[in-house]
C-alpha positions in Angstrom: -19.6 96.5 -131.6 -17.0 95.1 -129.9 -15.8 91.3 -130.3 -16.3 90.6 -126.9 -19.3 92.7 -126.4 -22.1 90.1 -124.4 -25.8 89.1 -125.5 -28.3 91.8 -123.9 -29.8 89.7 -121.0 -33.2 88.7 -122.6 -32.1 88.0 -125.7 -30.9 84.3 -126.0 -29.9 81.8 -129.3 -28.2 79.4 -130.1 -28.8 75.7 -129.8 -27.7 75.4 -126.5 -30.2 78.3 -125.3 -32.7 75.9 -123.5 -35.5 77.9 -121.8 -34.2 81.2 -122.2 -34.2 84.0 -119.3 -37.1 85.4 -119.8 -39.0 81.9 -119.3 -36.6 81.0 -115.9 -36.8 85.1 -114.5 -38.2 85.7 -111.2 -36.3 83.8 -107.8 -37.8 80.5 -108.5 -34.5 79.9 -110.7 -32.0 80.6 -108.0 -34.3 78.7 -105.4 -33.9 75.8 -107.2 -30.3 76.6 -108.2 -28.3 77.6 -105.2 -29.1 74.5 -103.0 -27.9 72.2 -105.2 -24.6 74.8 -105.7 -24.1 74.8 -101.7 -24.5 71.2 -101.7 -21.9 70.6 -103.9 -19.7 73.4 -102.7 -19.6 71.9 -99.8 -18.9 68.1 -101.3 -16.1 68.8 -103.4 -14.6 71.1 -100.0 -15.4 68.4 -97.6 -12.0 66.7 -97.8 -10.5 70.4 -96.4 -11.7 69.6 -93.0 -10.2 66.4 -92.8 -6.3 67.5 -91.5 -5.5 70.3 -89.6 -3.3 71.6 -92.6 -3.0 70.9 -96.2 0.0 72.9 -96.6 2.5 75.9 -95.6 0.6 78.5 -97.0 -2.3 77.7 -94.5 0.7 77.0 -91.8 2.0 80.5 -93.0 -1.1 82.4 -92.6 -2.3 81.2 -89.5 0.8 82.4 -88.0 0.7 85.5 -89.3 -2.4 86.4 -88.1 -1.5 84.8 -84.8 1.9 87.5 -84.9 -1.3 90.2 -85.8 -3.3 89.8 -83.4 -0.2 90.7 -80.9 0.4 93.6 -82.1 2.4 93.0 -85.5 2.7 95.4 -88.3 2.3 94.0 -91.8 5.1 94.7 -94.0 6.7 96.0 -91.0 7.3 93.1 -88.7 4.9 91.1 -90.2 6.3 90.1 -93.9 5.3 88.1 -97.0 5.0 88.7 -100.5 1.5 89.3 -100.7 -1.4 91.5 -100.5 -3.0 92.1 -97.2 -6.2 90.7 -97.9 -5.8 86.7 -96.9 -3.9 87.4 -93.8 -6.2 90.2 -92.7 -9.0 87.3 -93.3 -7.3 85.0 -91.2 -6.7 87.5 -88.6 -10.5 88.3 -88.0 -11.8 84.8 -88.0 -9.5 84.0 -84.9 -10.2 87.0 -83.3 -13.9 85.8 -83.2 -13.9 81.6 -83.4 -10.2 81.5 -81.4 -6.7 80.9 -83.4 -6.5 76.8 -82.7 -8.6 75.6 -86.0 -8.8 76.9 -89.7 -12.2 75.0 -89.6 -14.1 78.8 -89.9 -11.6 80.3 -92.5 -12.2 76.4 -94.4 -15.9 77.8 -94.0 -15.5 80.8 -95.6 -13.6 78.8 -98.6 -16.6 76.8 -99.0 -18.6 79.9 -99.6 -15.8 81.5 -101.9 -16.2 78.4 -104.1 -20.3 78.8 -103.7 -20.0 82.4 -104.6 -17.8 82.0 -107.9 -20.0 79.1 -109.0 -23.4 81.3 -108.6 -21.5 84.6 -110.3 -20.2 81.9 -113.4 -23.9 80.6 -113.6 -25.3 83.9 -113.6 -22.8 85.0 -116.7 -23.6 81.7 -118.4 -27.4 82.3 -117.9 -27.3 85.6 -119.3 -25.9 84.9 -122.3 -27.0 81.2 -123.5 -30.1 80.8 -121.0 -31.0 78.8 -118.4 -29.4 75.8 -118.7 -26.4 77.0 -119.9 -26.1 78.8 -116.1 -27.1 75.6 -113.8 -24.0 74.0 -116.2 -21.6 76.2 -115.4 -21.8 76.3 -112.3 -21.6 72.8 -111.6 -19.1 71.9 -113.7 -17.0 74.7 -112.2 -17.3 73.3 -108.8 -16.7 69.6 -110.6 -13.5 70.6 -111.7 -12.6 73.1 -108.7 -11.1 69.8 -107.1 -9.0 69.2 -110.3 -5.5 69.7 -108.8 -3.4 67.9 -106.0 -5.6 67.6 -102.8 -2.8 70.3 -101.2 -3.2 72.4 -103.8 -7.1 72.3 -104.5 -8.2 71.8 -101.1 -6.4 74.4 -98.8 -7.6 77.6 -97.9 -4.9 80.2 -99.0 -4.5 82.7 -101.7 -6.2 81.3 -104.7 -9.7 80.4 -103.6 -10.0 83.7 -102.3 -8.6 85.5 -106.0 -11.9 83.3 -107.6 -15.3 85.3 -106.5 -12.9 88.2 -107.1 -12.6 87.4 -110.6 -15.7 86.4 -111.2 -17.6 89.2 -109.6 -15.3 91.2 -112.1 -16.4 89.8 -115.2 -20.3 89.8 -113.9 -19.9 93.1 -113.6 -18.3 94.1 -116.5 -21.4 92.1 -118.4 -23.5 94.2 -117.1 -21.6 97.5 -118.1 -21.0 98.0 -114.2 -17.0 99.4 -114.6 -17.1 100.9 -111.4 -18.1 97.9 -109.9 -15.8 96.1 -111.8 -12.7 97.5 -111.0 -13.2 97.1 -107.2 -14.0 93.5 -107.9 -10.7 93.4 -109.6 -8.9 95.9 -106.9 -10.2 92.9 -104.6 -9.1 90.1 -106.2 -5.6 91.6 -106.3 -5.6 91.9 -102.9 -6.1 88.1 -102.5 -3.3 87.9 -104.5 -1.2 90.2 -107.0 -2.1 87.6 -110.2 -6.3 88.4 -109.5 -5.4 91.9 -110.9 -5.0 89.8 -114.6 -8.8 89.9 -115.0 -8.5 93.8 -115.6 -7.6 92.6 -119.1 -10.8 91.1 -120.6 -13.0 93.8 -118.3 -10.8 96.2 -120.0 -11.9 94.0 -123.4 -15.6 94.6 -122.5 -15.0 98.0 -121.9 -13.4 99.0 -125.4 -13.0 103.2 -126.2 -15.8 103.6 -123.4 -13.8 106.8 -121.6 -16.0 107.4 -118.9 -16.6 103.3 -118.4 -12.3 103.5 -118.2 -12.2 106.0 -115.8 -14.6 104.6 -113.7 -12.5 101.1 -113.9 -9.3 102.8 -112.9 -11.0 104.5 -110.1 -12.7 101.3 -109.0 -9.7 98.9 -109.3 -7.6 101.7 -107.3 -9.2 102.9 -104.8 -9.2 99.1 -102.6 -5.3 99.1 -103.4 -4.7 102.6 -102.5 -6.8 102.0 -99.4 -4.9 98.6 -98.5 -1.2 100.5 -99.1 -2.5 103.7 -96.6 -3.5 100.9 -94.0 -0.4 99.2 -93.7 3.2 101.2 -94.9 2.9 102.6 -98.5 6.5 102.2 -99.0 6.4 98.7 -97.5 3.1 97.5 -99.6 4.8 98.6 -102.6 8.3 96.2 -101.5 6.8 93.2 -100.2 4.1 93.0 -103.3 5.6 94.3 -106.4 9.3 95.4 -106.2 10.8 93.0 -103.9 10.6 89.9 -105.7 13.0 90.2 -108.3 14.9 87.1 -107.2 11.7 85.0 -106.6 10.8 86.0 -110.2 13.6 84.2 -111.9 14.2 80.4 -112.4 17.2 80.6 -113.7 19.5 77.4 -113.3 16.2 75.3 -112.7 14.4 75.7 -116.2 14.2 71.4 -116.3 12.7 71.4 -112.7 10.3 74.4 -112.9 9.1 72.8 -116.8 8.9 69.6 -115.2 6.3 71.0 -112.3 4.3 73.2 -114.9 4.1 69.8 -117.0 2.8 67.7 -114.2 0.1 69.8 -112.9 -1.2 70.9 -115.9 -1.4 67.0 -116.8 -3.3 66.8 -113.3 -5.7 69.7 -114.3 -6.3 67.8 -117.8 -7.7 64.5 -116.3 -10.0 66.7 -114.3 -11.4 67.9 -116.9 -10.9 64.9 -119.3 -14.6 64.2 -119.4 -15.4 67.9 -121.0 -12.7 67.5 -123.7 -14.2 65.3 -126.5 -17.2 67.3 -126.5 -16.2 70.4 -126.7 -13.2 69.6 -129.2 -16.6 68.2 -131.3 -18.0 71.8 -130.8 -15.2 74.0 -131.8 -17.3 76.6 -133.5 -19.6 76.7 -130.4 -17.0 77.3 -128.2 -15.4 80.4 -130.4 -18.9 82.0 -130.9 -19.0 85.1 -128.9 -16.4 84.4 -126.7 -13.8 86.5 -127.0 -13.5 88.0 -123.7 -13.3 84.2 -122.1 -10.7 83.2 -124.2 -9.1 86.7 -123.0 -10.0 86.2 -119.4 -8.0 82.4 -120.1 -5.1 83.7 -121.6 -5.0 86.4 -119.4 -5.1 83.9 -116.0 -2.7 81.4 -117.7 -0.3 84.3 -117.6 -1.1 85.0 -113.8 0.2 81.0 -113.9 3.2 81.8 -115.3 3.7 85.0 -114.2 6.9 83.8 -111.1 8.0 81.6 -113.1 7.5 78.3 -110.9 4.1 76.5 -111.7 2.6 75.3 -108.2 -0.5 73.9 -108.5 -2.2 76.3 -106.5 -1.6 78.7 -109.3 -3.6 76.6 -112.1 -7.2 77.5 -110.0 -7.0 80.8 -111.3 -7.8 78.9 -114.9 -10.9 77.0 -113.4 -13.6 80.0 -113.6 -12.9 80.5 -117.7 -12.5 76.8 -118.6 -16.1 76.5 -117.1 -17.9 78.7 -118.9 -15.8 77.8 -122.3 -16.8 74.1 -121.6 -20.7 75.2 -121.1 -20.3 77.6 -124.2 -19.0 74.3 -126.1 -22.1 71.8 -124.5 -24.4 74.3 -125.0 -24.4 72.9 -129.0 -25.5 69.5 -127.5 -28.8 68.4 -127.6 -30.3 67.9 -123.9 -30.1 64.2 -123.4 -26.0 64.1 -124.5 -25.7 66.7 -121.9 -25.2 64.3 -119.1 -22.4 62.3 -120.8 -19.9 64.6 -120.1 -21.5 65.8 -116.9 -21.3 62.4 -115.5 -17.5 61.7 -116.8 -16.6 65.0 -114.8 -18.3 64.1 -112.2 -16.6 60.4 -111.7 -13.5 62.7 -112.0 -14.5 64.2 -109.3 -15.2 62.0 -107.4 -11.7 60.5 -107.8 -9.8 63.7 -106.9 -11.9 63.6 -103.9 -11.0 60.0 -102.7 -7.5 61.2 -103.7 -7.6 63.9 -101.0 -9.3 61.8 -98.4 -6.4 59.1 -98.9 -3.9 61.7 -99.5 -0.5 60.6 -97.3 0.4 63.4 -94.8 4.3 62.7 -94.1 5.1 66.3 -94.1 2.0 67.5 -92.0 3.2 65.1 -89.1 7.1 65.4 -89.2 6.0 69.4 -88.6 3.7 68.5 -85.8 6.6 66.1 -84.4 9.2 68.7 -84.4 6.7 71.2 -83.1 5.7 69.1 -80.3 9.3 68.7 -79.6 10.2 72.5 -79.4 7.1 72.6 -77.5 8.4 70.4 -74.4 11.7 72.0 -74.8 10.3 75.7 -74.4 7.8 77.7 -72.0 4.9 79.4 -73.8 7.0 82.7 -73.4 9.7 81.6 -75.4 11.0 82.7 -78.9 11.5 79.8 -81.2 12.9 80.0 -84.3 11.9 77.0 -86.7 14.6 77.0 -89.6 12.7 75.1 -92.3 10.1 75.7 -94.9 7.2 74.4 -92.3 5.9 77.9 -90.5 2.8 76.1 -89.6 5.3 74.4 -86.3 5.1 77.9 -85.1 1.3 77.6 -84.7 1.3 73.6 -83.9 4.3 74.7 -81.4 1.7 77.8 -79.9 5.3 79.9 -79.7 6.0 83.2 -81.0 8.5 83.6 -84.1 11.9 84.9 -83.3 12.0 86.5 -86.6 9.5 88.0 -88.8 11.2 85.8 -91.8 9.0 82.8 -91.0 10.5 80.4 -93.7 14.1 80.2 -94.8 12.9 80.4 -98.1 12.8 84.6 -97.8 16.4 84.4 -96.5 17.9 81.9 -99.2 15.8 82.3 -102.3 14.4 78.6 -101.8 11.1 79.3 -101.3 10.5 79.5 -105.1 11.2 75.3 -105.2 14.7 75.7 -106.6 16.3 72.5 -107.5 19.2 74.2 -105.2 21.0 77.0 -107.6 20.9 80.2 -107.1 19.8 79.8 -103.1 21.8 81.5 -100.3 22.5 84.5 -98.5 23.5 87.0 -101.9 19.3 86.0 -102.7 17.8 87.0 -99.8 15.2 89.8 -99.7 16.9 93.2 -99.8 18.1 93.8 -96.3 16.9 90.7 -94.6 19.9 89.2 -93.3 20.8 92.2 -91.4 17.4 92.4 -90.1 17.4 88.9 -89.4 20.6 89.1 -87.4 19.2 92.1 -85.5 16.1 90.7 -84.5 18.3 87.5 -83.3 20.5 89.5 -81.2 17.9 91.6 -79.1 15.7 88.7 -78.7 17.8 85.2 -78.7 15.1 82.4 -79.3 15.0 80.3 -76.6 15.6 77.3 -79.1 16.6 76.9 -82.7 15.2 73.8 -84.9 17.9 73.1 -88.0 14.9 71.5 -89.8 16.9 71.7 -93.3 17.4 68.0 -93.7 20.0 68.5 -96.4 18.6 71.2 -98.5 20.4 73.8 -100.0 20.0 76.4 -97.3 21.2 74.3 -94.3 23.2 76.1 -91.6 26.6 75.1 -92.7 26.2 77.1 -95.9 25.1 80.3 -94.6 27.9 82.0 -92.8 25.6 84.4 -91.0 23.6 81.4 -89.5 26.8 79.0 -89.2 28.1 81.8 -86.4 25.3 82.5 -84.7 25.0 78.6 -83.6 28.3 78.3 -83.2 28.4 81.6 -80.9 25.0 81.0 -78.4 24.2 77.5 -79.1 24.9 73.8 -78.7 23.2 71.0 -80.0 20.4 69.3 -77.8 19.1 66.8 -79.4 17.5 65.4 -83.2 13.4 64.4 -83.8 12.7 63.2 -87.3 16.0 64.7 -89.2 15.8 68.2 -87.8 18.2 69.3 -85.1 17.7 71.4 -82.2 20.2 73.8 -80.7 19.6 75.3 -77.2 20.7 78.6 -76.0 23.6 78.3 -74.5 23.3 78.3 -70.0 19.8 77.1 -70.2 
């Protein structure tokens, strides 16, 4: 038998086993359970719903499926370096509730958190019983908040990787590999570093041949799908092979360590409260675990995997820390069980006052220069935003004059250089002449210098440099970003 190989689902031990499954079975379990999961999903999400954006990922998305919805091809003239699945999200929920709010796609967040906490609680119950389960599910959500509020709280890539993952390693419990590998064929839709649960399903599975052939098929067939639905040839560019650039922190090895420092100091006071007790219950912890400690290794290499550390990244991590922490407290006898409950919880609660509080300079000099291009333009009008804020397309309600919606896929910045290797030579392959095409058969009405300084501001990109000095003259400055008018308007 395999190391990793689960508990059968009736058969419980352990000190930590509480009631057992056989004693909890039937729905009353879940009755009691998955309120008190929804009520807390929808606590520790509350503070989403509180700005209109947490960051440019949401900005990013809602214009993209804004660009979608009028007719835009993805990978074609619709670009980013990800799967299809988000934007395709984003893309149905404003063609049914209207594209002006995120509040139905931070909805739909809510019940991706809900869903990843029942799917750990069901894998916890399974193997060490039933109170094993209603802890780790709570003290996923608990620590789902763990990061900076822009990071933990916004609805982009990462929430959406978690039931994903999750519904992966249920499955694979439960000797469901064809089930498994679309769970993890999903998840890397959400985003290319969900695929990194195939290695501990792959764990579970062991020499199984017809269990690994049902995995492959499983985990394909969602991505072959996606790829026939869009442009094979551009799937496989704008997810796998064109991000060589992005890829490489070279030059910035102090400022990349010092952001993968920070945020996994963030993540540890989150879950500061768990730490002494299961450091006291080592043994606990390593005791038929081996897949989770797989499935954690394998998801802090989807962190590092880009080589750049955002925040964001560090949620794929949440899901096995949970149920490694409830494997740990399961050792504890029933009345020390709320010690460390309640410590996580008051660290909650902090991370939530955190992103209630959170200061929002970056959110409003985007809406000021949006509003700016706004009263400068009609809503015909091609704008193009030259920045790293896409969300002042949406705030602005005008379409992008280019499919490159940051600067960041023309320069290279995008990654959070400290400034080296950014310019034209580390643009996406073939962008810059795109870029220049697109500019010449449709001149935007108004261009928005909103560099402020960075690396990739106009007067270091030739290609940018003459196309304002050609067309456009300056008309005007809001916050630090400068706006150029067509020329004759």
């Amino acid at each position: 038998m395999l190391a990793g190989t689960v508990v059968p689902s009736r058969t419980v031990s352990g000190p930590g086993a509480g009631a057992g499954a056989g004693a909890g079975a039937g729905a009353g379990y879940w009755t009691r359970l998955l309120p008190l999961l929804a009520a807390l999903a929808c606590v520790t999400r509350a503070p989403s719903f509180a700005r209109p954006l947490w960051n440019p990922d949401e900005g990013y998305l809602a214009v993209q499926a804004g660009m979608l919805a009028h007719g835009g091809e993805l990978y074609e003239t619709v670009v980013d370096r990800k799967p299809p699945l988000v934007p395709w999200l984003y893309q149905a929920v404003f063609a049914v509730a209207g594209p002006d709010s995120l509040t139905y796609v931070r909805i739909l967040a809510v019940l991706a958190q809900l869903a990843t906490a029942a799917l750990l609680a069901s894998l916890a119950r399974r193997r060490w019983g039933d109170r094993a389960g209603r802890t780790a599910g709570v003290l996923y959500l608990l620590i789902s908040v763990g990061l900076n509020p822009e990071d933990a709280q916004a609805a982009t890539f990462e929430v959406f990787i978690l039931p994903g993952t999750a519904a992966a390693m249920w499955c694979a419990d439960r000797r469901r590999w064809g089930a498994a590998g679309l769970a993890a064929g999903c998840a890397f839709l959400a985003k290319q570093t969900g695929g990194a649960v195939l290695l501990p399903v792959l764990w579970l599975c062991g020499a199984r041949r017809g269990g690994l052939l049902r995995l492959g098929a499983g985990a394909a067939a969602p991505v072959l799908g996606a790829a026939l639905a869009t442009d094979p040839a551009g799937f496989l560019f704008w997810t796998v092979t064109g991000s060589g650039t992005y890829a490489s922190f070279s030059g910035s090895v102090l400022h990349v360590a010092g952001r993968a420092l920070a945020n996994a100091t963030i993540l540890a006071v989150a879950c500061a409260g768990l730490v002494p007790a299961v450091l006291h219950n080592r043994r606990a912890a390593r005791t038929g675990t081996a897949d989770l400690w797989l499935w954690l290794a394998a998801s802090a290499g989807a962190v590092t995997v880009g080589l750049h550390f955002f925040g964001h990244y560090y949620l794929q991590l949440l899901p096995p820390l949970a149920l490694l922490a409830t494997a740990a407290l399961r050792a504890l006898p029933p009345g020390r069980l709320a010690g460390p409950l309640l410590a996580t919880a008051c660290c909650c609660a902090l991370f939530l006052t955190w992103g209630l509080l959170a200061p929002r300079a970056e959110l409003d000099h985007a809406r000021r220069v949006a509003d700016a291009a706004a009263r400068r333009t009609g809503p015909g009008d091609r704008v193009l935003f030259w920045g790293m804020h896409p969300e002042a397309y949406w705030f602005a309600g005008r379409a992008p004059a280019s499919r490159y919606l940051t600067a960041g896929l023309l320069t290279n910045y995008s990654g959070g250089r400290d400034g080296t290797r950014t310019g034209e030579p580390y643009a996406v392959e073939g962008g810059w002449r795109t870029f220049r095409e697109e500019l010449a058969t449709h001149p935007p009405a108004l261009i928005v210098d909103d560099s402020r300084g960075k690396p990739y501001a106009p007067e270091r990109l030739p290609s940018l440099h003459r196309l304002l000095a050609a067309g456009y003259e300056e008309a005007g400055t809001v916050d630090g970003a400068v706006l150029y008018a067509r020329e004759g308007r």
